[in-house]
TIDODREN-233345 format. One record per residue (C-alpha): residue number from 1; x, y, z; residue in one letter. Coordinates in steps of 0.05 Angstrom, whole numbers. Layout:
n_xx_yy_zz_res
NUM_X_Y_Z_a
...
This chain:
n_xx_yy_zz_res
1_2155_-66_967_x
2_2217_-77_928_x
3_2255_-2_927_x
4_2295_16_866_x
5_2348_67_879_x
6_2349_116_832_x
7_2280_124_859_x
8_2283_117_925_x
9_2254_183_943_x
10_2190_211_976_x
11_2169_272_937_x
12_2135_325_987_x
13_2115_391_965_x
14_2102_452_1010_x
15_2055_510_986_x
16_2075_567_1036_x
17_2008_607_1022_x
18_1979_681_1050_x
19_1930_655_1094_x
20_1939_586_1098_x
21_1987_528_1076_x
22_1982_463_1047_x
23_2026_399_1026_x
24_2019_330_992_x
25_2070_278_972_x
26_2086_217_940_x
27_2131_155_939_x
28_2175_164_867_x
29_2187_90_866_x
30_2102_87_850_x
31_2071_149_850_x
32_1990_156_843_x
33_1971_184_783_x
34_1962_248_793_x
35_1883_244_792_x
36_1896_200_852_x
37_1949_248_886_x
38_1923_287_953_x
39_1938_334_1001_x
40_1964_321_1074_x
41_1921_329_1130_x
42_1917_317_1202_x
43_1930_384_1231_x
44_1920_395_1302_x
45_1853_428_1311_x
46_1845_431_1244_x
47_1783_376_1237_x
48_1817_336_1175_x
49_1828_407_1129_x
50_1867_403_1066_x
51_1907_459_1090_x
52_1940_500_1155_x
53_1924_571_1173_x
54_1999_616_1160_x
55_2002_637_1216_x
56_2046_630_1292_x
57_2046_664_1350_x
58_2109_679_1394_x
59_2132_686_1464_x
60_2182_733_1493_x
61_2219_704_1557_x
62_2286_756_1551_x
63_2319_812_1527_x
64_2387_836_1505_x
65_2414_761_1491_x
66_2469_764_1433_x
67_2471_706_1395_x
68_2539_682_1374_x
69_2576_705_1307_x
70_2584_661_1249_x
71_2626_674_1187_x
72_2590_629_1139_x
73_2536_664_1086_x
74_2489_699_1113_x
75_2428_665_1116_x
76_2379_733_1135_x
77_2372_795_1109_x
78_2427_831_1158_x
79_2482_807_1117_x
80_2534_767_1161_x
81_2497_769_1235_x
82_2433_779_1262_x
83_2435_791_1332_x
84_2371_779_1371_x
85_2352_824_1430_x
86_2299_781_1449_x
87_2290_697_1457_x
88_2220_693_1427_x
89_2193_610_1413_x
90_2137_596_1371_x
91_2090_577_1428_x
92_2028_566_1379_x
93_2021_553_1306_x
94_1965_551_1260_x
95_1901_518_1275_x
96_1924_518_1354_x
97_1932_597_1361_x
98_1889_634_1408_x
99_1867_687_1371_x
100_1854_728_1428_x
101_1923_741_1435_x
102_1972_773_1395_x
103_1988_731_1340_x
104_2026_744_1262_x
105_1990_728_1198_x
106_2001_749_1127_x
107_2076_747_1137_x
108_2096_717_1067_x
109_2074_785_1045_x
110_2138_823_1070_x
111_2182_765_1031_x
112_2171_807_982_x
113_2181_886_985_x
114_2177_899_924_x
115_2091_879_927_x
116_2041_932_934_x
117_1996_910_1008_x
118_1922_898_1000_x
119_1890_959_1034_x
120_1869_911_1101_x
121_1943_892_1117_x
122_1984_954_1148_x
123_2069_929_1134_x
124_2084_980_1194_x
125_2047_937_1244_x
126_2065_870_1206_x
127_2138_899_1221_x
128_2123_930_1288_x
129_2110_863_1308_x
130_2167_831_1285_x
131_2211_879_1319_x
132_2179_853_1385_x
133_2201_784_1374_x
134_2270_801_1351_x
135_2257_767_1279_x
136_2266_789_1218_x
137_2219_761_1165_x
138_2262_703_1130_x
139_2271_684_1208_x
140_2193_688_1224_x
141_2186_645_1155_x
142_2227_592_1178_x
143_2211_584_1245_x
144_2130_570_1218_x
145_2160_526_1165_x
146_2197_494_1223_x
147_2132_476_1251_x
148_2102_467_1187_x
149_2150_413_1164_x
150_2152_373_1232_x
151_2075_365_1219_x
152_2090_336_1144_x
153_2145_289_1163_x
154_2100_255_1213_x
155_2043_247_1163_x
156_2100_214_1120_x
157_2113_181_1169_x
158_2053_157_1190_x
159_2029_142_1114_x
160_2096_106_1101_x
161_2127_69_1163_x
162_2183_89_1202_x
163_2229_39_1170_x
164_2216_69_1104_x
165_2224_138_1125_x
166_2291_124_1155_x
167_2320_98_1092_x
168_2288_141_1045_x
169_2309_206_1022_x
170_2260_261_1026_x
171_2259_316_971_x
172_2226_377_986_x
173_2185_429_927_x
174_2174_500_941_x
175_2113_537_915_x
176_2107_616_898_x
177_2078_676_862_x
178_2085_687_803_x
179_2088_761_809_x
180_2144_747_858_x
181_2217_782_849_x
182_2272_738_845_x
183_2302_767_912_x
184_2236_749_938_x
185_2235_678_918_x
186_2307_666_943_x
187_2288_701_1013_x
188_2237_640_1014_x
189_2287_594_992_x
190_2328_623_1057_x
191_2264_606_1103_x
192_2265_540_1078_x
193_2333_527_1091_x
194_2322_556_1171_x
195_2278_508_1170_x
196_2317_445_1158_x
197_2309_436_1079_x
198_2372_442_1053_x
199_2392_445_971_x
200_2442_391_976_x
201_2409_346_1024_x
202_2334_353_1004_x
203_2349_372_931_x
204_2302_437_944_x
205_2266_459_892_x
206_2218_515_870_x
207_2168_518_816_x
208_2110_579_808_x
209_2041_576_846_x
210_1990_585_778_x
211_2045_542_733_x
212_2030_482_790_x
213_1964_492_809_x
214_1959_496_723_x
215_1990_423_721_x
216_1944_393_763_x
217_1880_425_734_x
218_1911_416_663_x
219_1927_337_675_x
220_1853_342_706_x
221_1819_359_638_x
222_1870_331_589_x
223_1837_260_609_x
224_1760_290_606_x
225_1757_341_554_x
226_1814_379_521_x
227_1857_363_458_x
228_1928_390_433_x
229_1929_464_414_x
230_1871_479_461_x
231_1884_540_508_x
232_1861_543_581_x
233_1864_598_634_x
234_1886_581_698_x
235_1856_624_756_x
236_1891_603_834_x
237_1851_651_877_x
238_1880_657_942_x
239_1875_689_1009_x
240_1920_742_989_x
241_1934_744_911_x
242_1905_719_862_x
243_1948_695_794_x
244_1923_681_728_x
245_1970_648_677_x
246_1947_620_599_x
247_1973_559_575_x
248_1967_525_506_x
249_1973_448_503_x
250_2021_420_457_x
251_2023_353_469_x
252_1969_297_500_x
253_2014_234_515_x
254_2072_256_530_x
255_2039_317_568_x
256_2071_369_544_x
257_2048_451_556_x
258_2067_526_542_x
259_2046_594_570_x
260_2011_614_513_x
261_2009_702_539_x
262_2043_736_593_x
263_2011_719_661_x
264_1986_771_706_x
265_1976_779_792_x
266_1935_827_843_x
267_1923_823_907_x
268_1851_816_913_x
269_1838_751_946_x
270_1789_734_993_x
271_1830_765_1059_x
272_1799_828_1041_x
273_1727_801_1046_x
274_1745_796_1120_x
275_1760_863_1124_x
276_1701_890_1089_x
277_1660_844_1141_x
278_1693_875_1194_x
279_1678_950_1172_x
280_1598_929_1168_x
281_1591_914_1227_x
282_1635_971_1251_x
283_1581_1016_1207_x
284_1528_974_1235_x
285_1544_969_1310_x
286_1577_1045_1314_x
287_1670_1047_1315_x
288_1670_1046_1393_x
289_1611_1002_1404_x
290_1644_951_1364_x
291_1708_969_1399_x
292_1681_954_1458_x
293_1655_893_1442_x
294_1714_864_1420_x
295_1754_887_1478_x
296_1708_847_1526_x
297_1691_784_1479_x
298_1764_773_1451_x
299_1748_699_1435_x
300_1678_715_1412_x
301_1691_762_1359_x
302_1749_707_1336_x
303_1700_657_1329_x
304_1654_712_1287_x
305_1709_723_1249_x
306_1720_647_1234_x
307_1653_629_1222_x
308_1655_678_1169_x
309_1713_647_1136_x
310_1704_583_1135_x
311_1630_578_1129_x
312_1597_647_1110_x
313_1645_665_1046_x
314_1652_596_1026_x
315_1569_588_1025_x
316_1543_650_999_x
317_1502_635_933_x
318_1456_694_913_x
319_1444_659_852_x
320_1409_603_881_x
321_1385_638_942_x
322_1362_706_930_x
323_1329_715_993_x
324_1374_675_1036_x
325_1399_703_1110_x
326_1461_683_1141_x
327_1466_689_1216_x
328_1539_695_1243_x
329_1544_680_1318_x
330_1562_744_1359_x
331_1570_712_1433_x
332_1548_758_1478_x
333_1524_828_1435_x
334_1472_860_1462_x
335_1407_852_1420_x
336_1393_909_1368_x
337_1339_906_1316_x
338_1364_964_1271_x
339_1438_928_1269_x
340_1402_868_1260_x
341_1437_826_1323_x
342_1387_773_1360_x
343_1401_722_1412_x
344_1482_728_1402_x
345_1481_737_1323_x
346_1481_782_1280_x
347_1442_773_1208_x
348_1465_796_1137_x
349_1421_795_1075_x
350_1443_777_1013_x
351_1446_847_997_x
352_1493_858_1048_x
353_1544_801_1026_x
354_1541_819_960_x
355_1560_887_976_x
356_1613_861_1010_x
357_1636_820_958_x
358_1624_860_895_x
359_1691_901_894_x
360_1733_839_896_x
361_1693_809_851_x
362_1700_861_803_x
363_1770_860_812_x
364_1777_785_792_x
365_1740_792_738_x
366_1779_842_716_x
367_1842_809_720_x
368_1813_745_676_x
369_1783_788_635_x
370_1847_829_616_x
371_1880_756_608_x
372_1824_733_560_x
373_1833_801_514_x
374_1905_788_510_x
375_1898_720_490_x
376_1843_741_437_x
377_1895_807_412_x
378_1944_733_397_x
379_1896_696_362_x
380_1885_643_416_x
381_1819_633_432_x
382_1817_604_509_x
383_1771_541_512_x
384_1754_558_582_x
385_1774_579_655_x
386_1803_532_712_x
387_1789_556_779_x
388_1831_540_837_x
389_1848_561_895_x
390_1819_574_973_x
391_1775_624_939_x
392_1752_584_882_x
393_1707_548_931_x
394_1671_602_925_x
395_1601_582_900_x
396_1588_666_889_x
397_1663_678_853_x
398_1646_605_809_x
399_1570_622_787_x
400_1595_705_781_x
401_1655_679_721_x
402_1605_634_698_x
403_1555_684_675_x
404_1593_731_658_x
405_1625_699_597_x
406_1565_656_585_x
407_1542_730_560_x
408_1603_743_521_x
409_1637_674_507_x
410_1599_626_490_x
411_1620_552_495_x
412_1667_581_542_x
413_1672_527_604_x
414_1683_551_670_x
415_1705_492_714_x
416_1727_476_782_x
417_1764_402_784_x
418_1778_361_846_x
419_1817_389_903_x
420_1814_455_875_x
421_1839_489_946_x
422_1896_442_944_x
423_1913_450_866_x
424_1983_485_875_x
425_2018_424_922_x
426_1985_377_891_x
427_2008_406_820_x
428_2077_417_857_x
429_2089_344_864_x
430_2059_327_795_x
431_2115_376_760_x
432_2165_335_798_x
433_2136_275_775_x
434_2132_302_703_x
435_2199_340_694_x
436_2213_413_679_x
437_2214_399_607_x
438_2128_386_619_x
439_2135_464_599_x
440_2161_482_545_x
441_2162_552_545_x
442_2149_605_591_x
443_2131_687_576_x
444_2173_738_610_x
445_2134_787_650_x
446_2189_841_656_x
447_2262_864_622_x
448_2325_831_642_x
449_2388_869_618_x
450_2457_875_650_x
451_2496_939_682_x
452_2549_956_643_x
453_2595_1012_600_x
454_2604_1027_529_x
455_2662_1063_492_x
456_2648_1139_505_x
457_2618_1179_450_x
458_2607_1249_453_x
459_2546_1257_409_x
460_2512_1195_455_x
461_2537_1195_523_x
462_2522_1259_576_x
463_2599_1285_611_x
464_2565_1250_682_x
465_2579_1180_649_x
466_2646_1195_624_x
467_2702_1148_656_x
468_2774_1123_636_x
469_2796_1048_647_x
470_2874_1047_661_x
471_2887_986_640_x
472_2863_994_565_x
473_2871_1071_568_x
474_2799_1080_543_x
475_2750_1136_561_x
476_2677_1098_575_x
477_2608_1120_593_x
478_2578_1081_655_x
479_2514_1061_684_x
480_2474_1033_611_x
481_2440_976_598_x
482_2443_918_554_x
483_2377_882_545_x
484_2379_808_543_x
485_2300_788_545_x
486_2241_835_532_x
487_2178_829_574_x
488_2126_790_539_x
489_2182_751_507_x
490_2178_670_495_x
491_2235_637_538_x
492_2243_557_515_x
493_2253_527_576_x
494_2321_512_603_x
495_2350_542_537_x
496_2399_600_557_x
497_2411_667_538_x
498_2479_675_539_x
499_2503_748_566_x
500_2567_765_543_x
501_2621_800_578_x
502_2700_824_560_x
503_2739_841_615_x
504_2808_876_621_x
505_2849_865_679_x
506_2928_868_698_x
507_2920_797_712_x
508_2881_733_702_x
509_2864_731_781_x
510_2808_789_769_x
511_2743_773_792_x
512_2687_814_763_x
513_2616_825_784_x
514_2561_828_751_x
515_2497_869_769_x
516_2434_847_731_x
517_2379_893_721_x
518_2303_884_715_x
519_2248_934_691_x
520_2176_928_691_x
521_2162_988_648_x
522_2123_978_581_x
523_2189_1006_544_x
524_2255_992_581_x
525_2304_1051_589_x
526_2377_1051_579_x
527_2407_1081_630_x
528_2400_1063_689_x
529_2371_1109_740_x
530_2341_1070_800_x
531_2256_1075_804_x
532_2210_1024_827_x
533_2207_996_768_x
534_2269_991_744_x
535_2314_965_802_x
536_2375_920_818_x
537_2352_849_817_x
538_2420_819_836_x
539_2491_817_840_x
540_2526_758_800_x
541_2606_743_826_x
542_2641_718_766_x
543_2704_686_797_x
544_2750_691_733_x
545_2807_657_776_x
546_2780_597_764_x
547_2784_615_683_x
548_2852_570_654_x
549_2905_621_634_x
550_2909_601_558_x
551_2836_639_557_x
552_2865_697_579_x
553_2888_743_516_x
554_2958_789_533_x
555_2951_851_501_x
556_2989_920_498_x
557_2963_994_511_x
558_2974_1039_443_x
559_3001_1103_478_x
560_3042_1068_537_x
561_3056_997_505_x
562_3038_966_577_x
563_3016_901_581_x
564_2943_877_607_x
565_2905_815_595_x
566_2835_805_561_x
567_2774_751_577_x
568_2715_743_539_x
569_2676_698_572_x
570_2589_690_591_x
571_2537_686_639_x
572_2482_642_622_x
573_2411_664_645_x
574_2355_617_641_x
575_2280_615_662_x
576_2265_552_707_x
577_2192_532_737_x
578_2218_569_804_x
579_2256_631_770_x
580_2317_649_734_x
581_2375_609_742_x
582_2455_627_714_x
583_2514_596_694_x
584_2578_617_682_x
585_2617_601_609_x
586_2677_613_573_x
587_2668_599_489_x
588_2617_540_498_x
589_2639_512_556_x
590_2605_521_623_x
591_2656_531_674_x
592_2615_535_740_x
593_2552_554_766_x
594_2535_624_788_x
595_2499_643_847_x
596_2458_712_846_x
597_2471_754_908_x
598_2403_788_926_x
599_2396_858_954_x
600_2359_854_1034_x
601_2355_918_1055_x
602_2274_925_1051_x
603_2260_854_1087_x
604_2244_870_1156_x
């Protein structure tokens, strides 16, 4: 194959999920179409699966072993030095883990603190056993992504020769929530780069779960059955969350699409049909029967456990089967008519499954259902719902969306295209493939305003506030907000808002720093008092050194006549398919990039 260089790159996505993990990639220099596109597979143990279970297990061999200090950025949440008290090695790693041993899972949960836990998933004991190890959770993240990433580059290899891969540069493509915080989606950026992706080597990347498991259902029915201005909502049902995002096609050929409402997030995915599993048989079999049992049949109740996930959930059809039973083996229970356990399993009725299911259900179809009102409130009528996702192989979630707007939509499709599990890294690479411009717009689901202070005025501003600047000999009033994007508003993407800033200073060496603010309150306030939901997103160091002196303006006190200089100069923010990026600018010229300090203290 002749290589062109501009080209010469392998595109490999990595979709860092709840529960489990997938990838896919192509060659740039002739990519599939993206119909053709699919995920990689080949894990060990895992029998050809599109995707990886998230999760490792570690071994302890010491204690009390300092690791040396470094001076560059800190690349954890414990600022400039993490020192471990333990050596703990990843000894096992999805599929391979002995789940009879202690083992973490869910861990891309505590990436981001800011998240409400599903009611199964305790933090303390996600955190309790991180302490053990030594790790903190950016650490944890990138030693699975370690593993995670060795697998990839051998299927790459594999698929593409060893000469190739030699030659070739590989860039990598970051998936995550939507609902995600910005500090959140950097700590994964951190992981990755533990892990051996770097931003300068690999080009890293990150675009949204729902916007690129949208792209690849979107480019799915754009060649079957949809036309411009038709509006389509995107459901990627996971393990953990499950995110639902609206978008409007403008374009055919060239593909071109924008979210059409603000997108929306819970955690409600199918991890918490596990748990409801696990507390009917506990109310079946008695707590310390159960107990018991699972004390002396470790491996057992693991393989009950993954029966039910991978064959039970996935199966269940009440429509089709009213009457059905599902046996799930229970190696070595003692037989019990009235629990309904015979010859090592133990039987559920329909009834029983869809008891289990029916609050998450209702959940789900809650969250669509909220999305589909707010479209209507707009005056965009949705054409249908894509479902992706581990959960959307459902066949009970699929059929249960299905008649419910059949009832009170319809024409309104509900459809399920190819590779649905494997959606977001397949979608992942197609956005590469595409560009960032494929969307043209995308809706702001919370405030972004900046920290700052305004000339003090009696009548406005409370004595608390009141502050005097010595080098203009001005009283101020701190701690307000100026708003820069509203929630729900339409961002064009890659076109800035440009925040601007004047700065006083005794001389043009001043750096300033600016503290951005977000709020996810219905009507943002402005002052700023520190609540959950209106919080410190980052910290932005504006080095003004770097500003030529002719843009610095000299200028005299009134009362003293002493001299001090001026700068009026902006930070660009901008909304990108991973997050919000920033520049720095003085009149209209962009002077340097900025890079958004995040705070760490609630990572563990």
């Amino acid at each position: 194959m002749r290589r062109s260089a501009d080209r010469d790159t392998i595109i490999c996505s990595i979709d860092f999920g709840t529960t489990f993990s997938g990838a896919s990639c192509t060659y740039l220099g002739k990519p599939e179409p993206p119909e053709k596109l699919e995920p990689i597979t080949g894990w060990a143990g895992g029998d050809n699966c599109e995707k990886v279970p998230t999760q490792l297990r570690y071994e302890v061999t010491g204690e009390n072993i300092p690791q040396p200090r470094r001076r560059k950025r800190a690349v954890s949440d414990q600022d400039t030095l993490f020192v471990s008290q333990f050596i703990a090695e990843v000894v096992e790693w999805g599929f391979e883990i002995d789940q009879s041993k202690n083992y973490i899972q869910y861990l891309k949960l505590l990436l981001d603190p800011h998240q409400q836990l599903p009611s199964y998933i305790s933090r303390r004991d996600l955190e309790a056993q991180l302490r053990q190890t030594g790790k903190t959770v950016i650490q944890a993240a990138g030693d699975y992504l370690t593993k995670f990433k060795e697998h990839v580059l051998e299927q790459i290899e594999e698929r593409f020769g060893e000469d190739m891969c030699s030659t070739t540069k590989i860039e990598f493509i970051l998936t995550v929530p939507a609902v995600w915080s910005d500090s959140a989606k950097d700590a994964t950026l951190q992981a990755a780069e533990l892990a051996g992706m770097s931003a300068r080597r690999h080009n890293l990347s990150m675009v949204t779960e729902p916007e690129a498991a949208a792209l690849c259902a979107l480019k799915t029915v754009a060649g079957v059955n949809a036309n411009e201005e038709d509006v389509w909502i995107v459901a990627d049902s996971g393990g953990g969350t499950v995110d639902v995002i609206s978008y409007e096609i403008k374009s055919i050929s060239p593909f071109l699409i924008e979210e059409a409402v603000s997108g929306d997030g819970d955690v409600c995915g199918s991890g918490l049909l596990n748990i409801r599993f696990k507390d009917h048989v506990n109310d079946k079999m008695g707590t310390r029967t159960l107990e018991e049992y699972i004390s002396e049949n470790g491996a057992a109740w693991a393989g009950c456990l993954k029966h039910f996930e991978e064959r039970t959930k996935r199966d269940f059809d009440p429509h089709r089967f009213p009457e059905k039973e599902y046996p799930i083996p229970l190696w070595g229970a003692t037989d019990d008519e009235d629990v309904g356990i015979s010859a090592n399993y133990i039987v559920l009725t329909t009834a029983d499954l869809l008891e289990i299911f029916r609050p998450v259900i209702a959940s789900i179809l809650l969250l669509i259902g909220n999305q589909y009102e707010s479209l209507i409130e707009n005056s965009k009528r949705p054409q249908g719902l894509i479902l992706v996702g581990g959960f959307g192989r459902s066949k009970h979630l699929f059929q249960s969306l299905k008649n419910n707007y059949a009832a009170v939509a319809p024409g309104f499709e509900v459809i399920r295209p190819p590779h649905a599990w494997s959606a977001v890294a397949i979608g992942a690479v197609i956005h590469r493939l595409e560009g960032d411009q494929v969307v043209q717009s995308r809706i702001s689901r919370s405030h972004y305003g900046v920290l700052q202070r305004e000339r003090w005025n009696e009548a406005k501003h409370g004595q608390a506030t009141k502050v005097f600047d010595e080098d203009d000999e001005f009283w101020y009033a701190e701690n307000r907000i100026q708003w820069y994007v509203k929630k729900g508003q339409s961002m064009p993407n890659g076109d800035p808002i440009v925040m601007p800033f004047h700065v006083t200073a005794q001389d043009h060496t001043h750096n300033e720093v600016v503290t951005l603010i977000v709020s996810d309150e219905d009507e943002a306030p402005d002052e700023f008092t520190p609540t959950r939901h209106t919080r410190i997103l980052c910290t932005i160091p504006a080095d003004l050194g770097a500003v030529s002196r002719k843009q610095w303006k000299v200028r005299s006190t009134k009362v003293h006549k002493k001299k001090y200089v001026v700068l009026d100069y902006g930070v660009g923010l901008a909304f990108g398919a991973g997050g919000i990026v920033f520049d720095m600018r003085v009149g209209n010229k962009v002077v340097g990039t900025a890079k958004a300090d995040y705070p760490r203290e609630s990572l563990g």
